[in-house]
N, C-alpha and C positions, 0 to 999 in steps of 0.2 A: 297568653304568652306570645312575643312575638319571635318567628323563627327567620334565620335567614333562609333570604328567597329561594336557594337549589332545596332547603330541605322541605319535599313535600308528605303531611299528612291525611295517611285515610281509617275512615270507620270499615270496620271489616266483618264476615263473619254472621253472625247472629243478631247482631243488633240491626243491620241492614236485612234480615230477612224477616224478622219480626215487624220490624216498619214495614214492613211490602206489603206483610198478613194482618197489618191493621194490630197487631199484639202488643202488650207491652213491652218495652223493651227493659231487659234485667240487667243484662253487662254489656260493659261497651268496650271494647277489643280496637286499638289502633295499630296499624302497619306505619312504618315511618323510613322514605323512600329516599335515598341520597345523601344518608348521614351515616357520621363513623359514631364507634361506640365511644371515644375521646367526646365528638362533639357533643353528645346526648347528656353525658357527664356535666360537659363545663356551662349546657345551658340549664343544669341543676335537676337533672332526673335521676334518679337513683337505680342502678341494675340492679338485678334479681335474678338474673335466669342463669341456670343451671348449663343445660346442653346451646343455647344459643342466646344472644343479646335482648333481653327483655329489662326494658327499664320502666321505672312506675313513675307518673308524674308527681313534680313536686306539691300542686296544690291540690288536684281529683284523686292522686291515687292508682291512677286508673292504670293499665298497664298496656306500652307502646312497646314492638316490636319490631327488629329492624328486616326489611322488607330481606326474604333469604331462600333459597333452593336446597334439597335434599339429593342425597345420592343414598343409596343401597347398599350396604359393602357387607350385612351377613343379617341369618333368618331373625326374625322377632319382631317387635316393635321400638327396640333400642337401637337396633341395628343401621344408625343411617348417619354423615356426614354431611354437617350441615357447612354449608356455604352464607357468607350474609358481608355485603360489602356494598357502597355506595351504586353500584353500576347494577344492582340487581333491579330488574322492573314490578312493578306490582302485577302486572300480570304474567311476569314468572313467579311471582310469591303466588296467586289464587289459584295457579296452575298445579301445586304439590296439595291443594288443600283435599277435602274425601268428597263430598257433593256441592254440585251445580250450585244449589241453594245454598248453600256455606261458602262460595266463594264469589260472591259479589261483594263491592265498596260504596263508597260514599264519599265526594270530599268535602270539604268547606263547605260549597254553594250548595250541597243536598244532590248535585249530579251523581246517578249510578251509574257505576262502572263497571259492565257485565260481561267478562268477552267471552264467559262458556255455558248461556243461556240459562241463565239461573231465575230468570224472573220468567220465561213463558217456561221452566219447568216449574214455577209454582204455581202458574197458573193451570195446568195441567194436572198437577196433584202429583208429581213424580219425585222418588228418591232415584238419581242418577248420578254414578259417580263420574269425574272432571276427566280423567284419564288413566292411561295404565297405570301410572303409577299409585292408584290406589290398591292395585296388590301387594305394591311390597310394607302395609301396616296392617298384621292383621287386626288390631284395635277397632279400625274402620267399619269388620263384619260386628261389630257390639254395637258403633254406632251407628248404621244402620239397622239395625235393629230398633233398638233406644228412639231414634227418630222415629222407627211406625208406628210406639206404641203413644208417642207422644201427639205427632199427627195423623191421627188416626184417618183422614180423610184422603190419606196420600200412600200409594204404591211404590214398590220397589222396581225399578224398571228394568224387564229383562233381563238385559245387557249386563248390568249393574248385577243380579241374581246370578246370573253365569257366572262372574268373576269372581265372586264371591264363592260360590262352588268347588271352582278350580284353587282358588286359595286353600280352602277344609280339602282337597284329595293332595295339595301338596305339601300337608304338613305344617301353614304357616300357624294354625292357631294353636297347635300343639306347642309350639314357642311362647305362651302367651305366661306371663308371672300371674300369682294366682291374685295380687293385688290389685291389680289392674281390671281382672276379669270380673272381680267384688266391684270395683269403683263403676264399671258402666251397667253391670245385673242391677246393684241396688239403686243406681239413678235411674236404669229401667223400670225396675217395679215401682218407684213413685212418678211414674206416666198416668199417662189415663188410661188408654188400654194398656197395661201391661201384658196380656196376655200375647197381641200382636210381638210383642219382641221375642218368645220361645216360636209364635209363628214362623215368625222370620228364620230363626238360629235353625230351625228345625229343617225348613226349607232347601235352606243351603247345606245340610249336613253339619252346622257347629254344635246342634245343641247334642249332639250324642257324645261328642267330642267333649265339651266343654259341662255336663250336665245329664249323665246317662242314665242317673238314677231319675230324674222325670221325663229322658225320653222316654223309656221302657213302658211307661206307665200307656202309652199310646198303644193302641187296638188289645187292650184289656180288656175281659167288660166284666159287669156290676152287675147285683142285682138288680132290675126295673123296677121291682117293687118301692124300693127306695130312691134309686137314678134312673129316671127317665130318660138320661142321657144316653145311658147304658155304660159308654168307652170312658175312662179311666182317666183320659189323658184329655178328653172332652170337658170334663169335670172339673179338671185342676183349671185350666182355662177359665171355667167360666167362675173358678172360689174365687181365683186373684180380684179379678175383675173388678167382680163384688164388694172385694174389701177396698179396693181403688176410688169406685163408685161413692162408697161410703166414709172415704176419706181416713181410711185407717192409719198407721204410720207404721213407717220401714218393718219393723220387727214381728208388726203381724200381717204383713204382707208376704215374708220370709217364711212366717210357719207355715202360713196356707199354700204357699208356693209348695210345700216339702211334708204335706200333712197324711197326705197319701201314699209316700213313693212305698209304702207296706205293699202292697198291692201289686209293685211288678217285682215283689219276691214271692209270692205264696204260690205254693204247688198250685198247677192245672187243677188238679182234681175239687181245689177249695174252691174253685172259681163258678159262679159271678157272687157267692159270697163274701170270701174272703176272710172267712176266719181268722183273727189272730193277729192282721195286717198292723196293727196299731202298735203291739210291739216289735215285730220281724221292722216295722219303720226304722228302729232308734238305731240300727249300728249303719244306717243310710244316710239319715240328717247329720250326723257325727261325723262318716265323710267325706259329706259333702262341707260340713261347717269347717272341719279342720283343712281340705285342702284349698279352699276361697280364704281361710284365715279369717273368717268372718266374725263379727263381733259378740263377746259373750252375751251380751243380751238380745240377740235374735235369736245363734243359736239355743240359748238354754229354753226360749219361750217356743221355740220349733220344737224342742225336744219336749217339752210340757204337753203343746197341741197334738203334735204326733204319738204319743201315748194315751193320752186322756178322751181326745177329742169324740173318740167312739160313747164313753162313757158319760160325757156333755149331754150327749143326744140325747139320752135316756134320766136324763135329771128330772123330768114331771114325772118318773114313774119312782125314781129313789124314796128312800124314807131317811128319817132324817139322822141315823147313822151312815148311809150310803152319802148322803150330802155333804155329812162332815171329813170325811173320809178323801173326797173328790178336793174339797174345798183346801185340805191340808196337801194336798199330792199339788196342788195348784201353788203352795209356799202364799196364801194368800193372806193370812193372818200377819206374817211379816212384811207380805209386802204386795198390799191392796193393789197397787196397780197391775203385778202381773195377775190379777184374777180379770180385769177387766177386759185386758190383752188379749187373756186366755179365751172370755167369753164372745171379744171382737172377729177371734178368728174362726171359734167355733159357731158365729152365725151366720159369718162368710160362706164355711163350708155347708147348711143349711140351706141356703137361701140360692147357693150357685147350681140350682136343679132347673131344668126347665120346668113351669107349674109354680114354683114353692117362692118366685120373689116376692110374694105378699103373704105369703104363711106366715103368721105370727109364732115368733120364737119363744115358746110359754119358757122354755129351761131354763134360759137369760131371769127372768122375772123370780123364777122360783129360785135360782142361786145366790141372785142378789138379797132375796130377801133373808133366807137362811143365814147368809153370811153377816147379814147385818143383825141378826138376833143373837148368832154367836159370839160377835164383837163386842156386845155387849154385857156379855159374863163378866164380872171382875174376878179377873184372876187372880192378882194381888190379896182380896181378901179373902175366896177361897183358902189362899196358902194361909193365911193365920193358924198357927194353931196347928197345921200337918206336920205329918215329918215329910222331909225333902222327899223322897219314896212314891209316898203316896198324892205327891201335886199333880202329877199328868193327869193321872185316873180322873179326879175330883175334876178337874178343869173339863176333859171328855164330857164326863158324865151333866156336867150343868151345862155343856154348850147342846147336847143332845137334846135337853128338856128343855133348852131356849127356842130352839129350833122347832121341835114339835111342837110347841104352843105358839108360835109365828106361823107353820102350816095349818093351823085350825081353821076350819072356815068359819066366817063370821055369824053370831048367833041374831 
């Protein structure tokens, strides 16, 4: 598309930082410097933005933004008046952006345009942010965050840590909606380190703020016998991780995030056992799921893991009423996948022990198999012939004797 000459366009943002790091690049973000939102219009782009001028191209899609400055006018991350008018320069637009590294360009010719050293803070491995005005969003401390767990090879700098600080003692992330807080937590947990993002939050004082039911879990401790880790809060770090590692998806990332927080309820005196933690968990994950407004199916599979999960462990030693029993509290006969869920996160928590990432998970094997010999009852013909009454029982009782003859070891 040809533009006229005063209007000039740049790539911005993440697509120039991922080209820097050799990465692929996913979305491509343009600034668009010396045009009215009339002109953008009549050269056929279509608006879309809500709080300032964002228009999508007419053939890519993609979404161009017109170059524009922020002001402050009260606490949150809604809180800001946006300016956006021909005379604005692209480098007062990278100047309101949160880090160094997110605020480099690109034009035409592939020339980067860097004027607050974003490419030797990549080289460096640095998260720093562009200016003061990265205090007045606190959204910014989530994406800093979100960024460590993503670039795991890169530090938060300092300075950047300070502010961030001073933001959590002046109340800004207390302003924060709880959708927003879900929108950058759950795009953190699908990082690679996720754990680095509670590092971080924690750091600065957000995550107590924003997440108190797994701060607490921090300088807990466990039995050794079982955690090597010992600390509680050690633990949950290294479950996420795991299921990260192992490429789990959102919802059992969630539970293992929350599969513990039993643990920083239970009296001193139970401790480093913990008696009991598994249910003292559920009025914790409930809320935490209801004030993030988080989605029914994380929460209902956190509320699954966080009750059960104790009971998982001990599946090679169950008999095959104990399996059935687990396997039904799991809603798995209706609906196989959350049994699988269920078992993704309880090997997570397993396997997130120092020593244990090669222990084979016998319980996984032995539940799958149970379950597939119970699925295999026909229930349907069972019911011939009973009265309505008497189905459950009959249905129990042959998946019981299905089960025990799939535990037999082989003759």
């Amino acid at each position: 598309m040809h533009l006229p000459a005063h209007i000039r366009v740049y790539a911005v943002g993440g697509a120039v930082r991922d080209r820097l790091l050799g990465l692929p690049v996913k979305d491509r973000d343009y600034v668009v410097v010396g045009a009215t939102p009339e002109e953008m219009t009549a050269l056929g782009f279509r608006p879309v933005g809500k709080d300032f001028p964002v228009f999508l191209h007419p053939l890519t899609q993609e979404e161009y933004a017109l170059a524009r400055t922020e002001r402050k006018t009260a606490r949150g991350y809604k809180g800001f008046q946006v300016h956006a008018a021909p005379g604005v320069t692209l480098e007062e637009d990278l100047r309101r952006r949160d880090l160094t590294i997110n605020a480099m360009a690109e034009d035409a010719a592939g020339r980067v345009i860097d004027p607050y050293g974003g490419q030797a803070d990549l080289g460096h491995r640095l998260l720093r942010h562009v200016s003061p005005a990265f205090a007045e969003d606190p959204v910014r401390i989530l994406r800093v965050a979100r960024f460590a767990a993503r670039f795991v090879d890169f530090r938060v700098a300092d300075e950047t840590l300070a502010l961030m600080r001073q933001m959590v003692a002046a109340g800004e992330v207390d302003a924060l909606v709880p959708e927003r807080v879900w929108q950058e937590l759950s795009r953190g947990l699908m990082e690679t380190r996720p754990a680095r993002m509670l590092e971080v939050l924690r750091d600065c004082g957000a995550l107590v703020r924003l997440l108190p039911e797994v701060d607490r879990l921090f300088g807990v401790p466990q039995d050794p016998a079982s955690h090597p880790e010992i600390d509680a809060g050690d633990h949950l770090l290294r479950v996420i991780d795991t299921a990260a590692e192992r490429g789990y998806g959102l919802a059992v990332r969630y539970a293992a995030l929350l599969h513990d927080v039993g643990k920083g309820l239970t009296p001193r005196e139970r401790w480093p056992v913990h008696g009991g933690h598994e249910e003292a968990g559920l009025q914790a994950v409930t809320a935490v799921s209801e004030r993030l407004r988080v989605p029914a199916e994380c929460r209902e599979l956190a509320l699954t893991v966080t009750r059960w999960h104790g009971l998982a462990h001990q599946a090679d030693r169950l008999d095959a009423c104990g399996l059935l029993d687990l396997l039904e509290r799991c809603d798995a006969f209706r609906r196989p996948e959350r049994l699988q869920a269920f078992v993704q996160a309880c090997e997570a928590d397993f396997h997130g022990r120092p020593g244990w990432e090669a222990r084979p998970f016998v319980q996984a094997e032995r539940l799958y198999r149970a379950f597939a010999a119970a699925r295999a009852v026909d229930a349907g013909a069972l019911a011939r012939g009973l009265a309505a009454a008497a189905i459950p029982a009959a249905v129990r009782s042959a998946r019981i004797q299905a089960i025990e003859a799939a535990l037999q070891p082989p003759t």
